[in-house]
mmCIF file of the N, C-alpha and C atoms, coordinates in Angstrom:
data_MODEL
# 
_entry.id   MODEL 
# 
loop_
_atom_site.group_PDB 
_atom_site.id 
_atom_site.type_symbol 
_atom_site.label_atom_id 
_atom_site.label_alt_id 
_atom_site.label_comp_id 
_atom_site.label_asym_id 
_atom_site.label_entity_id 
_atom_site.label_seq_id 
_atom_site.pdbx_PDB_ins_code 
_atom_site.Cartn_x 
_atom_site.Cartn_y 
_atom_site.Cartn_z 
_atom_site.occupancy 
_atom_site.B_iso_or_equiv 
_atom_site.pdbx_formal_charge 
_atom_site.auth_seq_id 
_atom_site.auth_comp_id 
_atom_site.auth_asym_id 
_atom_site.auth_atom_id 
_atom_site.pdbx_PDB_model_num 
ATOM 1   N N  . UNK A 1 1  ? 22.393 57.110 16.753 1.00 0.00 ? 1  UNK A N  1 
ATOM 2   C CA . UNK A 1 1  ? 21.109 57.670 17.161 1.00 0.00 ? 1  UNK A CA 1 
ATOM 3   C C  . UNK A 1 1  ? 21.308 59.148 17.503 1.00 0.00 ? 1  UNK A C  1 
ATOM 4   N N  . UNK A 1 2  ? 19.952 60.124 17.145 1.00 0.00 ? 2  UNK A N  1 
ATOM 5   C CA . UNK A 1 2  ? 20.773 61.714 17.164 1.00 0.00 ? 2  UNK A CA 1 
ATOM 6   C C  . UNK A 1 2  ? 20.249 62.186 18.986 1.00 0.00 ? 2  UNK A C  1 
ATOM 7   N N  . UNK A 1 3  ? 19.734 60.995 19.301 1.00 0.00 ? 3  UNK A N  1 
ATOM 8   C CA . UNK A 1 3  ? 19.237 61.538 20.743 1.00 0.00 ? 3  UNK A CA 1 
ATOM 9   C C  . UNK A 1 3  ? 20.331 61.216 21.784 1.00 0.00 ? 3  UNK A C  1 
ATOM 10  N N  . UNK A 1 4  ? 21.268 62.088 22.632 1.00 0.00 ? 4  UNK A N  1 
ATOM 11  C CA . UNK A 1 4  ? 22.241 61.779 23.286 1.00 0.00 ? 4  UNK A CA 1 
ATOM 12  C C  . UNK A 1 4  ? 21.788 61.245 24.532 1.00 0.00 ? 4  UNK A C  1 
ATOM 13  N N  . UNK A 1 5  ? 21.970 60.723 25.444 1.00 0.00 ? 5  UNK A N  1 
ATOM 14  C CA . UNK A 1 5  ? 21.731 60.826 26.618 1.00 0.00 ? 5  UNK A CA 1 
ATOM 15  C C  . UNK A 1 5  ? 23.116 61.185 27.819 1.00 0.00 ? 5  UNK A C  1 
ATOM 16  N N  . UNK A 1 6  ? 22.574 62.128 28.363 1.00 0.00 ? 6  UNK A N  1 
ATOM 17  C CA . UNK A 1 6  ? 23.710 62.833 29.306 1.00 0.00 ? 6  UNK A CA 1 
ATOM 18  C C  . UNK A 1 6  ? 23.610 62.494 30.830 1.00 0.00 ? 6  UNK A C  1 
ATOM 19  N N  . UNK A 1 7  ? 22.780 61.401 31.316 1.00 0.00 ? 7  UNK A N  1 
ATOM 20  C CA . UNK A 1 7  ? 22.968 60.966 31.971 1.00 0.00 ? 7  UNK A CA 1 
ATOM 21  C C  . UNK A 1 7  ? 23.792 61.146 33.529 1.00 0.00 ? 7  UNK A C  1 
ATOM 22  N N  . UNK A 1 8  ? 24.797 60.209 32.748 1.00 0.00 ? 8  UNK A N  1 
ATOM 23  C CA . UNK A 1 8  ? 26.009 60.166 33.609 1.00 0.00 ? 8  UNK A CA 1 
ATOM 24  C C  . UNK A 1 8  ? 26.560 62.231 34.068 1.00 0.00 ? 8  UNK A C  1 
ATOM 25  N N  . UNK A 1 9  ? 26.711 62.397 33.119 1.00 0.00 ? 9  UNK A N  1 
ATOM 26  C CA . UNK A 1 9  ? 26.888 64.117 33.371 1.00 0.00 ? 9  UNK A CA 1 
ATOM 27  C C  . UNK A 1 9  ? 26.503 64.711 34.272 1.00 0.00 ? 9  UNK A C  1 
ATOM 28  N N  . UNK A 1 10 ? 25.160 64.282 34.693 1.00 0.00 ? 10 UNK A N  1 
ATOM 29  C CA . UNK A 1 10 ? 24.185 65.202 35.630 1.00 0.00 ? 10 UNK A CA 1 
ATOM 30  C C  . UNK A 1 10 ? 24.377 64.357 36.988 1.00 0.00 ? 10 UNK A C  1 
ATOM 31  N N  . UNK A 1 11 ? 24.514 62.662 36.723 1.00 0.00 ? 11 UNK A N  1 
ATOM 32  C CA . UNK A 1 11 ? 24.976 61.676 37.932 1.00 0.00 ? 11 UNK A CA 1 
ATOM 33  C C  . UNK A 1 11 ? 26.303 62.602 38.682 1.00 0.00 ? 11 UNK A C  1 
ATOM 34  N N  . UNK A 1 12 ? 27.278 63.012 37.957 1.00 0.00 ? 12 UNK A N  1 
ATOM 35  C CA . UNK A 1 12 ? 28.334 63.272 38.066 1.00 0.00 ? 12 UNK A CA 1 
ATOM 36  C C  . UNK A 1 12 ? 28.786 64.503 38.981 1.00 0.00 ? 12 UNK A C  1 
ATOM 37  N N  . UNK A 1 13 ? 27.785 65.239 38.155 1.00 0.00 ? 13 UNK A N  1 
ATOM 38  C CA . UNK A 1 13 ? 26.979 66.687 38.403 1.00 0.00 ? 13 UNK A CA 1 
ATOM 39  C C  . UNK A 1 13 ? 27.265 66.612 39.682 1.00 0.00 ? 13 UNK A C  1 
ATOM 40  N N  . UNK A 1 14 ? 25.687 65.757 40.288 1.00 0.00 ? 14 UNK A N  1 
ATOM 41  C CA . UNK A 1 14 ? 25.343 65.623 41.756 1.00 0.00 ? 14 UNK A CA 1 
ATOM 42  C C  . UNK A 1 14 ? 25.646 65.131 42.673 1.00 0.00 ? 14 UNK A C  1 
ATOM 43  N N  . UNK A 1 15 ? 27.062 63.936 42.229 1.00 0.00 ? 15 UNK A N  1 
ATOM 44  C CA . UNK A 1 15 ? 28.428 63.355 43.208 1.00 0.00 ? 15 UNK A CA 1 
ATOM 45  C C  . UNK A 1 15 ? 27.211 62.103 43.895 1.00 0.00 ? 15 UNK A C  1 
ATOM 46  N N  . UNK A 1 16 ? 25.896 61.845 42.634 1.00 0.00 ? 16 UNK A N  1 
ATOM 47  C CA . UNK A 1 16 ? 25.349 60.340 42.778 1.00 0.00 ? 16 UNK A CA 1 
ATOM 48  C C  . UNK A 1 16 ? 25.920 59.369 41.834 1.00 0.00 ? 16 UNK A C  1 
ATOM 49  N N  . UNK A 1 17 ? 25.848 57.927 42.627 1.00 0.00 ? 17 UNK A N  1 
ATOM 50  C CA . UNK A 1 17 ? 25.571 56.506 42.249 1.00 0.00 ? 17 UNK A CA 1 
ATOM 51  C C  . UNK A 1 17 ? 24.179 56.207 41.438 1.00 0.00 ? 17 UNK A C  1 
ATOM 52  N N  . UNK A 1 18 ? 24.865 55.241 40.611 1.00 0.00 ? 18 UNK A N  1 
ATOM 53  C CA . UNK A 1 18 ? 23.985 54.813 39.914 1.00 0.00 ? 18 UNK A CA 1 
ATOM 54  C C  . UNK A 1 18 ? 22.734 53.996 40.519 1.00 0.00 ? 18 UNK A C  1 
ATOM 55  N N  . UNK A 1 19 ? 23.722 53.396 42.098 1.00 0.00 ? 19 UNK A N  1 
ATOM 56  C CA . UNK A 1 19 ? 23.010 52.540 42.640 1.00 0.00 ? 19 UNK A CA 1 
ATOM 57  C C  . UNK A 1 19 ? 21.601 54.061 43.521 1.00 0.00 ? 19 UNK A C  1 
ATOM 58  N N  . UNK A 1 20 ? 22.280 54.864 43.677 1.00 0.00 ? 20 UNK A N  1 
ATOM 59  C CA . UNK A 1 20 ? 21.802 55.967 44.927 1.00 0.00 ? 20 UNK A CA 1 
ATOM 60  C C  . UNK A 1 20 ? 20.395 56.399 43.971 1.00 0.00 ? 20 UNK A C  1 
ATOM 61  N N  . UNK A 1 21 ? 20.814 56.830 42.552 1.00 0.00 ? 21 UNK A N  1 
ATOM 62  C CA . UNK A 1 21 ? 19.690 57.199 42.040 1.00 0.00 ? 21 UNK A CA 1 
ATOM 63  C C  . UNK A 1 21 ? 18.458 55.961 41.630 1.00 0.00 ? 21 UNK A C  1 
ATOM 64  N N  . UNK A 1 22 ? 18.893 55.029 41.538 1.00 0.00 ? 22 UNK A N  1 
ATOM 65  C CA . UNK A 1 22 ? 17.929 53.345 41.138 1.00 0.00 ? 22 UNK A CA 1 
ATOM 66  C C  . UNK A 1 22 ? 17.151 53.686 42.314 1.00 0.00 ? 22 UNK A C  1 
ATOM 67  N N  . UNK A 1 23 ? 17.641 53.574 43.695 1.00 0.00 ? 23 UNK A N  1 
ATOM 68  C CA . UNK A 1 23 ? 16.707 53.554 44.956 1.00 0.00 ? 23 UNK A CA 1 
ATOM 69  C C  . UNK A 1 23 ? 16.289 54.793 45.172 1.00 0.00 ? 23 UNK A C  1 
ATOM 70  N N  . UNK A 1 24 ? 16.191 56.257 44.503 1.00 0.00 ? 24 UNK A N  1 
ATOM 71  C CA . UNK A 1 24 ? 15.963 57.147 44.682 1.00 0.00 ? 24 UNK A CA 1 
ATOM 72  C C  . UNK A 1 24 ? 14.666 57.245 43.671 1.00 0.00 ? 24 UNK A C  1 
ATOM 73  N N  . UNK A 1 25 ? 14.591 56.758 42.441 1.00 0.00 ? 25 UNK A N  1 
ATOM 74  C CA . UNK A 1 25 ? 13.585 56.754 40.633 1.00 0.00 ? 25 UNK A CA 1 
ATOM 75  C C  . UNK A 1 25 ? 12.911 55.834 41.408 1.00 0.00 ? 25 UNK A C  1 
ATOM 76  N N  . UNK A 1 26 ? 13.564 54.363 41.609 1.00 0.00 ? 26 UNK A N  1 
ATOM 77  C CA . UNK A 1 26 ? 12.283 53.727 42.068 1.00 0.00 ? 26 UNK A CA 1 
ATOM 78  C C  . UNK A 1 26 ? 12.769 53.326 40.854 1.00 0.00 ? 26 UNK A C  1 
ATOM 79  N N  . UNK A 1 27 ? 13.482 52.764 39.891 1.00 0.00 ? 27 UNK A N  1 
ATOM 80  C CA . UNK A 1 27 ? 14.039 52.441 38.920 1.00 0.00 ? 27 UNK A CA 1 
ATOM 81  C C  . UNK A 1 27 ? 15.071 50.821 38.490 1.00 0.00 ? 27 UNK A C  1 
ATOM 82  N N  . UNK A 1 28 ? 14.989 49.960 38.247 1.00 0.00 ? 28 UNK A N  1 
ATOM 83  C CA . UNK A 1 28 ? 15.352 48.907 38.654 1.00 0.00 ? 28 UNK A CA 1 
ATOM 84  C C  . UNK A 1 28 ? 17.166 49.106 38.339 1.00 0.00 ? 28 UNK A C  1 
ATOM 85  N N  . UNK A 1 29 ? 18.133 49.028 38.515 1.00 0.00 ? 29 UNK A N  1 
ATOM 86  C CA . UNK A 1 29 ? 19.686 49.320 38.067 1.00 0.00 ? 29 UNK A CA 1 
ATOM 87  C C  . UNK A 1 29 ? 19.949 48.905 36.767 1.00 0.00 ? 29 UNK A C  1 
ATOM 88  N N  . UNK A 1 30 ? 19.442 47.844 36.461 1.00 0.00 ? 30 UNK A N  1 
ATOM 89  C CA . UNK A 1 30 ? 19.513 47.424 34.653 1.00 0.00 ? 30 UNK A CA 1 
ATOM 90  C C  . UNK A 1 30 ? 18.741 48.622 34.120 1.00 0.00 ? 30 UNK A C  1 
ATOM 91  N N  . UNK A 1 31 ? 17.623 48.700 34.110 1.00 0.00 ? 31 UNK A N  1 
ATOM 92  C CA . UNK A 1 31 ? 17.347 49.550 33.396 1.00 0.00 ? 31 UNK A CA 1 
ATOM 93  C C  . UNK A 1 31 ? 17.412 51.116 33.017 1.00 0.00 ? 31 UNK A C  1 
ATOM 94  N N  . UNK A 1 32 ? 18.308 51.779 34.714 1.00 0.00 ? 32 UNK A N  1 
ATOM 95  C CA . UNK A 1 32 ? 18.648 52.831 35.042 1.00 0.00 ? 32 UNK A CA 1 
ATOM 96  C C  . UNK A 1 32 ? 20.115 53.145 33.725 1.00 0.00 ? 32 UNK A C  1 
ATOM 97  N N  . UNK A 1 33 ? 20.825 51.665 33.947 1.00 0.00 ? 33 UNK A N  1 
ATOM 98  C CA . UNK A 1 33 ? 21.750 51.765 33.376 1.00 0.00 ? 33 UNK A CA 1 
ATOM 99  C C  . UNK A 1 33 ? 22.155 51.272 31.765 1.00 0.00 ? 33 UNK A C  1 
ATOM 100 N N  . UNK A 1 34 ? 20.988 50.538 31.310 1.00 0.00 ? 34 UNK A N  1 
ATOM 101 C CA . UNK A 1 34 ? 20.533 50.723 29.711 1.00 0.00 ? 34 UNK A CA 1 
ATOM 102 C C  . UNK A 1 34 ? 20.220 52.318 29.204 1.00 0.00 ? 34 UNK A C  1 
ATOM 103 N N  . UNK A 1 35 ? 19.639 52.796 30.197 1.00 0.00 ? 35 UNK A N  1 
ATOM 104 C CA . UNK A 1 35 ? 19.353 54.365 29.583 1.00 0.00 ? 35 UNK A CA 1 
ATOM 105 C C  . UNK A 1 35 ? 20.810 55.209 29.530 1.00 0.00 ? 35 UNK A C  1 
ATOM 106 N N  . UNK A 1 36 ? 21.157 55.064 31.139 1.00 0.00 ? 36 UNK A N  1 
ATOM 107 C CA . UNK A 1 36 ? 22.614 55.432 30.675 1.00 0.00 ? 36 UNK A CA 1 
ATOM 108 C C  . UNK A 1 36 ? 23.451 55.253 30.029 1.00 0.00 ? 36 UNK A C  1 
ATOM 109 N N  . UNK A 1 37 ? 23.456 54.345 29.644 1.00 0.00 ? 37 UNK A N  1 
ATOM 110 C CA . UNK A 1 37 ? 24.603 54.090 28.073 1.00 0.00 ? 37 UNK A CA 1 
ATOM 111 C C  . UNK A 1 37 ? 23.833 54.663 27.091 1.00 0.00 ? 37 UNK A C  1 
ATOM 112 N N  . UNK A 1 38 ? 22.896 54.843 27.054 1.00 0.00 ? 38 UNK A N  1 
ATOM 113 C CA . UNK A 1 38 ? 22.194 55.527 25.598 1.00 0.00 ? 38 UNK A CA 1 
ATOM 114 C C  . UNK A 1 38 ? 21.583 53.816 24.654 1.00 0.00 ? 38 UNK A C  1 
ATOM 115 N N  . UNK A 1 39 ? 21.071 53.006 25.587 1.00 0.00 ? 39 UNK A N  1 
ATOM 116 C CA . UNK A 1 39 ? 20.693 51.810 24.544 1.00 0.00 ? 39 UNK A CA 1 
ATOM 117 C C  . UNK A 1 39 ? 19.619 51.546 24.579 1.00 0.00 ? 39 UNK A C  1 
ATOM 118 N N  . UNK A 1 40 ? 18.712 52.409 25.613 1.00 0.00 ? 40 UNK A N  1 
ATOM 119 C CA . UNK A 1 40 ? 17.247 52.616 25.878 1.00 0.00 ? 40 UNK A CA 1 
ATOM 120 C C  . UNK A 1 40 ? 16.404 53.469 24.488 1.00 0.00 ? 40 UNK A C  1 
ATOM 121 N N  . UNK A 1 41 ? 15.294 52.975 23.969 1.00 0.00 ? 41 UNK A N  1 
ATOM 122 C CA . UNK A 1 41 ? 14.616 53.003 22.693 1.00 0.00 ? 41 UNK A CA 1 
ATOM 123 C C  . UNK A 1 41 ? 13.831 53.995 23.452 1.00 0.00 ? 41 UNK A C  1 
ATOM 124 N N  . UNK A 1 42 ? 13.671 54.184 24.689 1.00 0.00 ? 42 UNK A N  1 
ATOM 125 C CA . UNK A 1 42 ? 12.006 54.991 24.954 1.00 0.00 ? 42 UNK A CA 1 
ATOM 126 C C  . UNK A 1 42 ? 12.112 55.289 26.503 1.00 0.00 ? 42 UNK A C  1 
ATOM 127 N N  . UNK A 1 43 ? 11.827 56.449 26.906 1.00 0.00 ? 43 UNK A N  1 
ATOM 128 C CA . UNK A 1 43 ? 11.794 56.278 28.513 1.00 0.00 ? 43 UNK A CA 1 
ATOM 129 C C  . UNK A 1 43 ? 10.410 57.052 28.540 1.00 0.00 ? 43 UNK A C  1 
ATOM 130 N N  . UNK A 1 44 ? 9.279  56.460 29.813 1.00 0.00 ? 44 UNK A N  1 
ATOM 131 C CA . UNK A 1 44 ? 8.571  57.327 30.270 1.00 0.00 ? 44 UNK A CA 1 
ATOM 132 C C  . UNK A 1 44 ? 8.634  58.274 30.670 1.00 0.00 ? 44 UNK A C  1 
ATOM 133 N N  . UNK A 1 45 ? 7.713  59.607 30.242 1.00 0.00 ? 45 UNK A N  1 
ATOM 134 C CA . UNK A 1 45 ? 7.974  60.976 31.092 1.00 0.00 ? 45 UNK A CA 1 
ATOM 135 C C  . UNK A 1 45 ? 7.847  60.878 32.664 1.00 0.00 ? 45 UNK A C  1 
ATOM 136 N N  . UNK A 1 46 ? 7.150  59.977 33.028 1.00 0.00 ? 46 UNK A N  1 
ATOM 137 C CA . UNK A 1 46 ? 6.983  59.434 34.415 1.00 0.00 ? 46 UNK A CA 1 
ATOM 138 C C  . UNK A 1 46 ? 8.210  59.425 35.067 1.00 0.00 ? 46 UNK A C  1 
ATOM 139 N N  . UNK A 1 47 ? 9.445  58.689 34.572 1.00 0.00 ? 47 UNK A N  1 
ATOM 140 C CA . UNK A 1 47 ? 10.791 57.951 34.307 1.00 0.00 ? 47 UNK A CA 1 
ATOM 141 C C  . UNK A 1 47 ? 11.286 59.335 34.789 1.00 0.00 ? 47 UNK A C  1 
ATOM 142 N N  . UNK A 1 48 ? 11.305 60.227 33.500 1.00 0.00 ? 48 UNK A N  1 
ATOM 143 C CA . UNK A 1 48 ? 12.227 61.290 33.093 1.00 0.00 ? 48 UNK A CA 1 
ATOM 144 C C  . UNK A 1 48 ? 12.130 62.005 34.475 1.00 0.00 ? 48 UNK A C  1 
ATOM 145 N N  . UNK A 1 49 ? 10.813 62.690 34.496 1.00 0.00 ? 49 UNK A N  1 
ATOM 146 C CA . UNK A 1 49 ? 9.961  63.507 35.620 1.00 0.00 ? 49 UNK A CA 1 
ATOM 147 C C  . UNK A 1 49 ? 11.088 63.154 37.287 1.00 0.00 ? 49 UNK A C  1 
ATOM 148 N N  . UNK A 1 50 ? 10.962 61.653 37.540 1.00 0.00 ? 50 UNK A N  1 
ATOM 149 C CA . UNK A 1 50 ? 11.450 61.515 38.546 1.00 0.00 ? 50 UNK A CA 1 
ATOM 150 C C  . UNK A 1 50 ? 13.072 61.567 38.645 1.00 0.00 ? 50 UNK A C  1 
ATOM 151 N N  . UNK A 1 51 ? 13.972 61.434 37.355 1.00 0.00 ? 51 UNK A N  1 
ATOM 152 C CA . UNK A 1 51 ? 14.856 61.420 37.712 1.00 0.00 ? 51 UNK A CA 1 
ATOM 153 C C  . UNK A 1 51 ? 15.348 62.653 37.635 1.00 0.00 ? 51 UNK A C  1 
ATOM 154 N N  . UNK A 1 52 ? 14.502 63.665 36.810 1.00 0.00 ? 52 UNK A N  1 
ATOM 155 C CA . UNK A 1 52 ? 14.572 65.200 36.866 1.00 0.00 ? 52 UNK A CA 1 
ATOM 156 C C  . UNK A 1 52 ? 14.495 65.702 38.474 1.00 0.00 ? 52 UNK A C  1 
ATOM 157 N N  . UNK A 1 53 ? 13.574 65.319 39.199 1.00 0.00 ? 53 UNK A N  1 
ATOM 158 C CA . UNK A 1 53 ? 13.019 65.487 40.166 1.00 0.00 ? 53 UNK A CA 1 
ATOM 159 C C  . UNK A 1 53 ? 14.342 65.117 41.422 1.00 0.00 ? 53 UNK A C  1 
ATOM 160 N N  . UNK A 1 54 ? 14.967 64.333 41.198 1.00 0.00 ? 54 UNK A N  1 
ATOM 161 C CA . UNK A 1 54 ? 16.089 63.894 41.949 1.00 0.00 ? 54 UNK A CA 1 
ATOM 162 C C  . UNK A 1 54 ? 17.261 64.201 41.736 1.00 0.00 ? 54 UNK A C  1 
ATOM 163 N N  . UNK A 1 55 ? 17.713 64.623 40.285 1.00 0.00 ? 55 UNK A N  1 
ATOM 164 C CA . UNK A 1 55 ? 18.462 65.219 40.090 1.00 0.00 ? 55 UNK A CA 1 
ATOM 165 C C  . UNK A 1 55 ? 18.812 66.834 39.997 1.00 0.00 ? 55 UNK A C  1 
ATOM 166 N N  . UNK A 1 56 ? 17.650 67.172 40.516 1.00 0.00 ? 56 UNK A N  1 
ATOM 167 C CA . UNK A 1 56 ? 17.062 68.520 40.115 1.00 0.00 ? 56 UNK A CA 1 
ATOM 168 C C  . UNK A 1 56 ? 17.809 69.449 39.167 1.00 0.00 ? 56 UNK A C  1 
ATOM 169 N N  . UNK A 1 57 ? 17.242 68.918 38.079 1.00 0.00 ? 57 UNK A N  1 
ATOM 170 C CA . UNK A 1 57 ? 17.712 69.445 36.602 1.00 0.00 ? 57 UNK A CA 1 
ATOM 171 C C  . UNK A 1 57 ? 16.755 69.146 35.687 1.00 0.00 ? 57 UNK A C  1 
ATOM 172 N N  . UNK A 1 58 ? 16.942 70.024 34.790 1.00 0.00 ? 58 UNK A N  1 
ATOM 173 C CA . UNK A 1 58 ? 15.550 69.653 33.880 1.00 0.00 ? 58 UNK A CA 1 
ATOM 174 C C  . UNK A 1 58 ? 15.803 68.663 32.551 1.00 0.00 ? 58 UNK A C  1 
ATOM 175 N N  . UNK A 1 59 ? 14.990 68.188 31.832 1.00 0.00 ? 59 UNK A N  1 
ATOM 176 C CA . UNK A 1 59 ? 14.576 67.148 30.663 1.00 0.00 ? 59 UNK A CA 1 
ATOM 177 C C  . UNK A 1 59 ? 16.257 67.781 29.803 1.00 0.00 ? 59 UNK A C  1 
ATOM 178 N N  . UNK A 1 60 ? 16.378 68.639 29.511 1.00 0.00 ? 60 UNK A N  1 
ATOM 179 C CA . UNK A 1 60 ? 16.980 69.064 28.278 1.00 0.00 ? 60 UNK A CA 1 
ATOM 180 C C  . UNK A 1 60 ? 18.591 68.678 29.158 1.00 0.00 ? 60 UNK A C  1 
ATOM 181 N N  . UNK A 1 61 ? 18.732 68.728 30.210 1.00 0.00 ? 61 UNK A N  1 
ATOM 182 C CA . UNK A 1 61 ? 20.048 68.334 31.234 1.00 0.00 ? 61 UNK A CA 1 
ATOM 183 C C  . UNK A 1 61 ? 20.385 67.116 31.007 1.00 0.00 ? 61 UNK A C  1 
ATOM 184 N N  . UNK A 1 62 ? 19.791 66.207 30.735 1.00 0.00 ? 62 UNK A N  1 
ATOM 185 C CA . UNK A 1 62 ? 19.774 64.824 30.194 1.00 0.00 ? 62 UNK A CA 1 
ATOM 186 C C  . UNK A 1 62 ? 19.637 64.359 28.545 1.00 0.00 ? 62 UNK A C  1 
ATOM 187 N N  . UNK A 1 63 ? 18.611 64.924 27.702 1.00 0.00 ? 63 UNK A N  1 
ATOM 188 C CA . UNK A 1 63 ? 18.761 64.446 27.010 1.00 0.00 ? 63 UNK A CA 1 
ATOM 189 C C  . UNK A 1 63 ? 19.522 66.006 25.768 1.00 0.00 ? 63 UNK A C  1 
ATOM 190 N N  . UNK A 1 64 ? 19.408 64.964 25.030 1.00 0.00 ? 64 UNK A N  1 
ATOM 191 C CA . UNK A 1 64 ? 20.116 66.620 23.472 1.00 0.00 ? 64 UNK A CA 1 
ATOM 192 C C  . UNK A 1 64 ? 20.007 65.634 22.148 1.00 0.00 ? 64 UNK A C  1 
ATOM 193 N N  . UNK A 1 65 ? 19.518 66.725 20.952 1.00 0.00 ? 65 UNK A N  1 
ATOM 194 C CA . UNK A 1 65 ? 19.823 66.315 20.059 1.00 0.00 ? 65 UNK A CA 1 
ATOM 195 C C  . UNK A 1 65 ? 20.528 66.723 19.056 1.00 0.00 ? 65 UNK A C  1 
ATOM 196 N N  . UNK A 1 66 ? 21.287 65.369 18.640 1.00 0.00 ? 66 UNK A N  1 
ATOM 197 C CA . UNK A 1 66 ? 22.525 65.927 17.617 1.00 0.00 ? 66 UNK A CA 1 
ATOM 198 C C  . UNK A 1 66 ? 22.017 65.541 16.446 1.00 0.00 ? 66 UNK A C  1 
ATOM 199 N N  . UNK A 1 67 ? 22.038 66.548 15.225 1.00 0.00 ? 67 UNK A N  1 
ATOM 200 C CA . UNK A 1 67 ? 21.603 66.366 14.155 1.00 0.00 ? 67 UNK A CA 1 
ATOM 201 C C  . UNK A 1 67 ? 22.783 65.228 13.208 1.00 0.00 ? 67 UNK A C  1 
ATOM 202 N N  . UNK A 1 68 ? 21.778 64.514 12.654 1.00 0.00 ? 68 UNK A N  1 
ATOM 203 C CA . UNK A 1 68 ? 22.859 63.243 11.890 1.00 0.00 ? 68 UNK A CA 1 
ATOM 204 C C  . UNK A 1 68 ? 23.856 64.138 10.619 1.00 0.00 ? 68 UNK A C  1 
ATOM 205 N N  . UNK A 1 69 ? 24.697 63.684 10.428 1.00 0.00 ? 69 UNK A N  1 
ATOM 206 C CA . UNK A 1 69 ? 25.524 64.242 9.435  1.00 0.00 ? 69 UNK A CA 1 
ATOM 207 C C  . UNK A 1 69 ? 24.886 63.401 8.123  1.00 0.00 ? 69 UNK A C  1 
ATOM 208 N N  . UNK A 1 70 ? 25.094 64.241 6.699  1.00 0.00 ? 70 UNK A N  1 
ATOM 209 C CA . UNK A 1 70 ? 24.594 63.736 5.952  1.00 0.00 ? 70 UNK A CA 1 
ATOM 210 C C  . UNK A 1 70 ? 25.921 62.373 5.298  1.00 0.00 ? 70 UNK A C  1 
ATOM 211 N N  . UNK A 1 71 ? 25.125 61.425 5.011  1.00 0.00 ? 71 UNK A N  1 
ATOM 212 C CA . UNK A 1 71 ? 25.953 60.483 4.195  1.00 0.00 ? 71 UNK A CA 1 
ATOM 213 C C  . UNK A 1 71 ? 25.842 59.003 5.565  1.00 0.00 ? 71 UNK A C  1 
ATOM 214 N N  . UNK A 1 72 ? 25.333 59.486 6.705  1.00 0.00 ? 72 UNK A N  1 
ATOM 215 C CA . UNK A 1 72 ? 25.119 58.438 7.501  1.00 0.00 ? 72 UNK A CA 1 
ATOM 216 C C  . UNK A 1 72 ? 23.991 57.916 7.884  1.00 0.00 ? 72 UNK A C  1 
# 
């Protein structure tokens, strides 16, 4: 998939838990942590907004896109 998710990077960033940010989004931990692996199909800007908001970093801090190589 060419959409990365950087997630963990910005978790890392801010010396938060996965658990710290779930109770911080308002975010259930499964699903905090489907996005973090990158196996999440779709997140609300709602979603994004708040974890931007908590992480204080913006949309592009989290996500990136990598263009597919041809032949794949």
């Amino acid at each position: 998939m060419p959409i990365i998710v950087n997630l963990d990077v910005m978790m890392a960033k801010r010396k938060m838990s996965l658990n710290e940010l779930s109770e911080k989004v308002n975010i259930t931990l499964a699903n905090l942590s489907i996005l973090k692996t990158g196996k999440a199909k779709a997140i609300r800007f709602s979603t994004l907004e708040a974890i931007c908001e908590v992480l204080e970093c913006q949309p592009a801090d989290i996500l990136e896109y990598e263009k597919l190589k041809k032949g794949k």
